[in-house]
C-alpha positions as CSV (number, residue, x, y, z in Angstrom):
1,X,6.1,15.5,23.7
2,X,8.0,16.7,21.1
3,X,10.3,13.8,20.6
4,X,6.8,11.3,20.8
5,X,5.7,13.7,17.5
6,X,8.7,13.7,15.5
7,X,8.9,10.0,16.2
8,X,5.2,9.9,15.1
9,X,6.7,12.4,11.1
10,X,9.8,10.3,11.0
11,X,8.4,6.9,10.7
12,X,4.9,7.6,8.9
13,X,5.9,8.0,5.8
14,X,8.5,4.7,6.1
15,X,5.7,2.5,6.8
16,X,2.4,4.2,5.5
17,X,0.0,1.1,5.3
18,X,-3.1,1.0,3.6
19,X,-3.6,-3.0,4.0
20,X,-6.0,-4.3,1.3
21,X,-3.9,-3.4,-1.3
22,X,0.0,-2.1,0.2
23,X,1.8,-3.3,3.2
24,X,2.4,-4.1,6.4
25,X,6.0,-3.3,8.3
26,X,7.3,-3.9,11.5
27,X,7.3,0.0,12.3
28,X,3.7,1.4,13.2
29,X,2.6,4.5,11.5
30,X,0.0,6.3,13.0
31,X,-2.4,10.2,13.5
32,X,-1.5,11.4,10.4
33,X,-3.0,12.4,6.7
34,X,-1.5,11.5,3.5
35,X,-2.3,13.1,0.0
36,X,-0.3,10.8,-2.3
37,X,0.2,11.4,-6.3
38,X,1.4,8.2,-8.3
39,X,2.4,8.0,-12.2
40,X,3.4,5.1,-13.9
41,X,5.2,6.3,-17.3
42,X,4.7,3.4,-19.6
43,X,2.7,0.1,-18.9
44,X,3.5,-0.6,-22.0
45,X,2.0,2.0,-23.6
46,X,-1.1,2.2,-21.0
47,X,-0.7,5.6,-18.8
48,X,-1.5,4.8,-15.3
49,X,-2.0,7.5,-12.5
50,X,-3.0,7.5,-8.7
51,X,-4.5,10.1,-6.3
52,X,-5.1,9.0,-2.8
53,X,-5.8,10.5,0.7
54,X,-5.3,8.4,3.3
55,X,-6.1,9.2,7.0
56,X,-5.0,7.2,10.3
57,X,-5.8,7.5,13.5
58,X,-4.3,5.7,16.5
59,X,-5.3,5.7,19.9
60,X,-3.0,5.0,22.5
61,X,-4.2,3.5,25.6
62,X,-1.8,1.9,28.2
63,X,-2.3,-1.6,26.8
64,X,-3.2,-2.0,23.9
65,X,-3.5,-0.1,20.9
66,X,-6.1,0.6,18.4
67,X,-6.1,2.2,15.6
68,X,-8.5,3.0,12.5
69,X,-8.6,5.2,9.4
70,X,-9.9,4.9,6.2
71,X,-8.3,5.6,2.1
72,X,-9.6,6.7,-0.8
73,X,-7.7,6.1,-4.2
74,X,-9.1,7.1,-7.6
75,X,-6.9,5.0,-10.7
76,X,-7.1,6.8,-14.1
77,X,-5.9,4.7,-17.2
78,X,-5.4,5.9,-20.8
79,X,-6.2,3.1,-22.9
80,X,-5.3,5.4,-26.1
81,X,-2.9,3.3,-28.3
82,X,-5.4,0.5,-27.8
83,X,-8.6,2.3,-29.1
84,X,-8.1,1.3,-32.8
85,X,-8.6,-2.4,-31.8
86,X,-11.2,-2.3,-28.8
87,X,-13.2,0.2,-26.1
88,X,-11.4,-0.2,-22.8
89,X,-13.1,2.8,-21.8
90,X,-15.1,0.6,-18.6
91,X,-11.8,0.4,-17.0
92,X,-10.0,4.4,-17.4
93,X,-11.6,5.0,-13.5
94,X,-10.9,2.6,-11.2
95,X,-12.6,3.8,-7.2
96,X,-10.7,2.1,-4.3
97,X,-12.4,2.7,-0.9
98,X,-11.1,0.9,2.5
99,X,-11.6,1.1,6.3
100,X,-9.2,-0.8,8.3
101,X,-9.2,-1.2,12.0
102,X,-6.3,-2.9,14.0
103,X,-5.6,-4.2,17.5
104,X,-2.7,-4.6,19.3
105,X,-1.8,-6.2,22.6
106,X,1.3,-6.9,24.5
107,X,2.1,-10.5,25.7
108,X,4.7,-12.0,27.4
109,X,8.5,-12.0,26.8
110,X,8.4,-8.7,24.5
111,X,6.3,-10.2,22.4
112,X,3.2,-8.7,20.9
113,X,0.1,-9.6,18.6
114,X,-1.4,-7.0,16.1
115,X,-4.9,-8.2,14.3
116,X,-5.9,-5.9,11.4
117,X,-9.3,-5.9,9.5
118,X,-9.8,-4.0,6.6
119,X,-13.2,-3.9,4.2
120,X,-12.7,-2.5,1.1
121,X,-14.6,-1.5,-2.1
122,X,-12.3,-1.6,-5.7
123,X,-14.4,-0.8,-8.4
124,X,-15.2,1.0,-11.8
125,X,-18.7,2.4,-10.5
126,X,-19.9,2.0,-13.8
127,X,-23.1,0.0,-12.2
128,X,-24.7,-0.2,-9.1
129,X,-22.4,-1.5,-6.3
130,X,-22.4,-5.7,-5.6
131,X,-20.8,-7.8,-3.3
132,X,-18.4,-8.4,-6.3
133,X,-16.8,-5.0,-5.7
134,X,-16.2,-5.4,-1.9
135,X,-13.4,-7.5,-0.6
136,X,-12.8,-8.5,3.0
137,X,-8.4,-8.2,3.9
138,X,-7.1,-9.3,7.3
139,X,-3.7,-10.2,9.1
140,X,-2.5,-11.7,12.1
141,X,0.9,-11.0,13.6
142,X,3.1,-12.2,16.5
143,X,6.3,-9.7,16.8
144,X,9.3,-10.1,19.0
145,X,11.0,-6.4,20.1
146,X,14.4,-6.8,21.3
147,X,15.9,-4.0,22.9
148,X,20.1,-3.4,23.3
149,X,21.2,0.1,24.7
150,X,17.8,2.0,23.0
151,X,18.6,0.1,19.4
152,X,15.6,-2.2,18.9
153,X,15.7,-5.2,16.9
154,X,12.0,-6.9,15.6
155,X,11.1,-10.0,14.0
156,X,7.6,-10.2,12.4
157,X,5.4,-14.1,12.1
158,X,2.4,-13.6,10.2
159,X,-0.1,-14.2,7.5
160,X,-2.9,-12.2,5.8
161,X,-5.2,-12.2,3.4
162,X,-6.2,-9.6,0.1
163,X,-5.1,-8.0,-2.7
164,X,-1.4,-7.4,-1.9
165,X,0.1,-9.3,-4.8
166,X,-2.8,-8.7,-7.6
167,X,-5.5,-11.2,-7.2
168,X,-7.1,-11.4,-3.4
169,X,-5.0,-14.1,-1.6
170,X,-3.3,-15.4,1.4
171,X,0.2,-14.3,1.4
172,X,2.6,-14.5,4.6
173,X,3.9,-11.3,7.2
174,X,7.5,-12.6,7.8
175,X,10.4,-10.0,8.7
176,X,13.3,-8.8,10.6
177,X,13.9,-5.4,11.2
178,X,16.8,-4.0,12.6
179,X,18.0,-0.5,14.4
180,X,22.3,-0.9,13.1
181,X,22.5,3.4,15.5
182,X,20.3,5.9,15.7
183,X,20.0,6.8,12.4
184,X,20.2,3.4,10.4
185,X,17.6,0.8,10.0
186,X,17.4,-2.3,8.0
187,X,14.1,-4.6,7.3
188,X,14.3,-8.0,5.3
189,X,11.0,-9.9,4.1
190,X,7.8,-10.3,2.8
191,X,6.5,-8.2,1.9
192,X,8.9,-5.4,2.3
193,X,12.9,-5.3,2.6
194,X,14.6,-1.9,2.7
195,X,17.4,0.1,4.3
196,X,16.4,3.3,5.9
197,X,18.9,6.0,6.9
198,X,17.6,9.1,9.0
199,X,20.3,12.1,8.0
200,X,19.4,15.1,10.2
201,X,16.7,15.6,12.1
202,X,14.6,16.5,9.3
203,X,15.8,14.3,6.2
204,X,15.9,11.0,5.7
205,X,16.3,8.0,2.8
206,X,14.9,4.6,2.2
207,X,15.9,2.0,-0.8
208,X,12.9,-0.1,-0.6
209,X,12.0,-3.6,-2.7
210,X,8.1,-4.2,-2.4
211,X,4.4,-4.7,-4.3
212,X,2.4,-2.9,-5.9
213,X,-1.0,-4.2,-6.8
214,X,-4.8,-2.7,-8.2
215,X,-7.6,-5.0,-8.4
216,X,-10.7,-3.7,-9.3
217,X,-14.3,-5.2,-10.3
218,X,-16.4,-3.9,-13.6
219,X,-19.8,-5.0,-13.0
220,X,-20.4,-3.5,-16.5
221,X,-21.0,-5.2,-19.9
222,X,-17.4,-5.4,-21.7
223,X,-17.3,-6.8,-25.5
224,X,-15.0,-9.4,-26.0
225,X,-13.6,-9.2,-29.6
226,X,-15.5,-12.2,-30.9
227,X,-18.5,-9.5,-29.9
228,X,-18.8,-12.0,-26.7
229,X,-20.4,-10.0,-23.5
230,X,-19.2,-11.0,-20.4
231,X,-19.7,-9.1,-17.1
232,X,-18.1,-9.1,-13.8
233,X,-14.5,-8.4,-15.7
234,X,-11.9,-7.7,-13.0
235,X,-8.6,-5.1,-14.1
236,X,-5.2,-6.7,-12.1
237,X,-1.8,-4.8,-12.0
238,X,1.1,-6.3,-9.9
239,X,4.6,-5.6,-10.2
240,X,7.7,-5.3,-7.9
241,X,9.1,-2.0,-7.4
242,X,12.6,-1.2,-6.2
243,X,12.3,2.0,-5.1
244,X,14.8,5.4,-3.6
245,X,12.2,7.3,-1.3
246,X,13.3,10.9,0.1
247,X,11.5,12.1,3.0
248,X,11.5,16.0,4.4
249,X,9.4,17.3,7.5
250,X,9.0,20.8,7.6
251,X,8.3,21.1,11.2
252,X,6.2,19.4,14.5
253,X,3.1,18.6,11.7
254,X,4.2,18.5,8.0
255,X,6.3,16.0,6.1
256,X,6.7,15.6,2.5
257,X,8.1,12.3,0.7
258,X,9.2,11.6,-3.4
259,X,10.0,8.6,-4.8
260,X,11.1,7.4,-8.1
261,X,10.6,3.4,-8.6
262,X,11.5,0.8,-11.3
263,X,8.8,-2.1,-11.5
264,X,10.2,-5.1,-12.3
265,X,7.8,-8.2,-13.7
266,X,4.5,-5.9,-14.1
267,X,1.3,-7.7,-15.6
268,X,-1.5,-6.1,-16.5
269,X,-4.8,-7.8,-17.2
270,X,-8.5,-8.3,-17.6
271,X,-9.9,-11.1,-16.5
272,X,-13.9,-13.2,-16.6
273,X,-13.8,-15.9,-13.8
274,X,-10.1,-16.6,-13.7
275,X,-9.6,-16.3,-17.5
276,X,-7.6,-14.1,-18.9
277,X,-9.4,-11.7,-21.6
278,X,-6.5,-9.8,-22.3
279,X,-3.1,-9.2,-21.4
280,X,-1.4,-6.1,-21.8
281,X,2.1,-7.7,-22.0
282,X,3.3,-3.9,-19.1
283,X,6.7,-5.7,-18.2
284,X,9.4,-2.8,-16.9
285,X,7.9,0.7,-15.9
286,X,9.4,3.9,-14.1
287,X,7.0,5.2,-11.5
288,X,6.8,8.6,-9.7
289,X,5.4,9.1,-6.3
290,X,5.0,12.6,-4.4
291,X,2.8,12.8,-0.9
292,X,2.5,15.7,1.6
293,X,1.9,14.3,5.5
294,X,0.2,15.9,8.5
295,X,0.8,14.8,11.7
296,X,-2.8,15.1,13.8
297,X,-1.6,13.4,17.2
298,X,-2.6,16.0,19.4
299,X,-1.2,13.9,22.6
């Protein structure tokens, strides 16, 4: 029992997945709560900061799995250096809201297939809520488990579909992870690659290359300079992040986990209808990421 609930606080935190708008690994996470800060320092001079709770439940049944949870994230922007040329002030909240549910089921020949469905509502909540501010992300995934003397090896086939890279999209689940002892673990390919080392029994470190995304719907009027109103103007942020991530468990049910990031190729935009109103030119940006974890498996 107690070596199913550490593996339960040492893994978590690794592969935390909130799919409409982060990742999916070849490690499952699973019964646990996350309270997450995030702080991007400069975005070209546009502050960005993230508070989310995310919360995941998964039963285990003999065969298969299913698990569900829900997240909720709340953006805040400061738009200050821009104010002396226009209001941006429809976009300094930005409400993200998902439910995800997942299935997965053994086959034949280690192999097994994971099917993940995940509603979600991005928005600015400055109007009433549409069908512009939901967005329907899903994945399909066949993985292979290899198993030699307790180190398992996994390869990942896949696609999904969502906001991932910025702008919802199909974008493909392909990866290889790999268990080098018992405390080393490598994973290569989209859309995470990352070394992982497990120190002690209650530390461990991860270098970690991967995306991070926001895209949100204003269904409020926003001014164009030229005094043009358009509405329905969406907010994307994408950007690559290489990442060093420290994780720390306290005991059986708390973890803790800190990260400082570089984000490599950012863009920020506003956007009508696949035209670009304005582009905030972000580029390179330091980000900061602190999260406390509780484990609630109660097997």
């Amino acid at each position: 029992m107690r070596k199913k609930t550490l593996h339960y606080l040492t893994f978590s935190l690794v592969s935390m997945m909130s799919y409409g708008q982060k990742m999916f690994t070849t490690t499952d996470a699973g019964d646990v709560m996350v309270l997450e800060y995030n702080s991007y320092s400069d975005l070209n001079a546009v502050q960005l900061d993230a508070k989310s709770m995310i919360i995941d439940f998964t039963t285990v049944l003999d065969k298969p799995t299913v698990g569900f949870g829900m997240s909720y994230t709340n953006h805040s922007l400061d738009f200050d250096e821009y104010d002396w040329s226009h209001d941006y002030s429809a976009f300094e909240e930005l409400h993200t809201v998902e439910l995800f549910a997942r299935y997965n089921k053994a086959l034949r020949n280690n192999w097994n297939v994971n099917i993940t469905v995940a509603p979600y509502l991005s928005s600015t909540f400055n109007e009433s809520v549409s069908t512009d501010d939901f967005i329907l992300s899903y994945a399909t995934s066949f993985t292979k488990t290899w198993d030699n003397d307790g180190l398992k090896s996994t390869l990942k086939l896949g696609a999904g579909y969502g906001s991932l890279f910025g702008k919802p999209n199909f974008y493909p689940l392909i990866s290889y992870s790999n268990n080098v002892n018992e405390k080393l673990r490598y994973e290569i390919g989209i859309p995470l690659t990352g070394v992982f080392f497990k120190l002690n029994e209650q530390s461990s470190f991860d270098l970690r290359a991967e995306p991070e995304s926001i895209y949100a719907n204003n269904a409020s009027s926003f001014s164009l300079v030229n005094n043009t109103v358009v509405y329905n103007s969406e907010l994307e942020f994408k950007a690559l992040k290489l990442g060093v991530g420290y994780q720390f468990r306290f005991d059986d049910n708390w973890s803790t986990h800190f990260n400082m990031g570089y984000l490599l190729a950012s863009e920020l935009t506003l956007s009508e209808n696949d035209h670009t109103i304005y582009d905030f030119d972000s580029k390179e940006s330091l980000s900061l990421n602190i999260g406390i974890s509780f484990n609630i498996n109660k097997k």
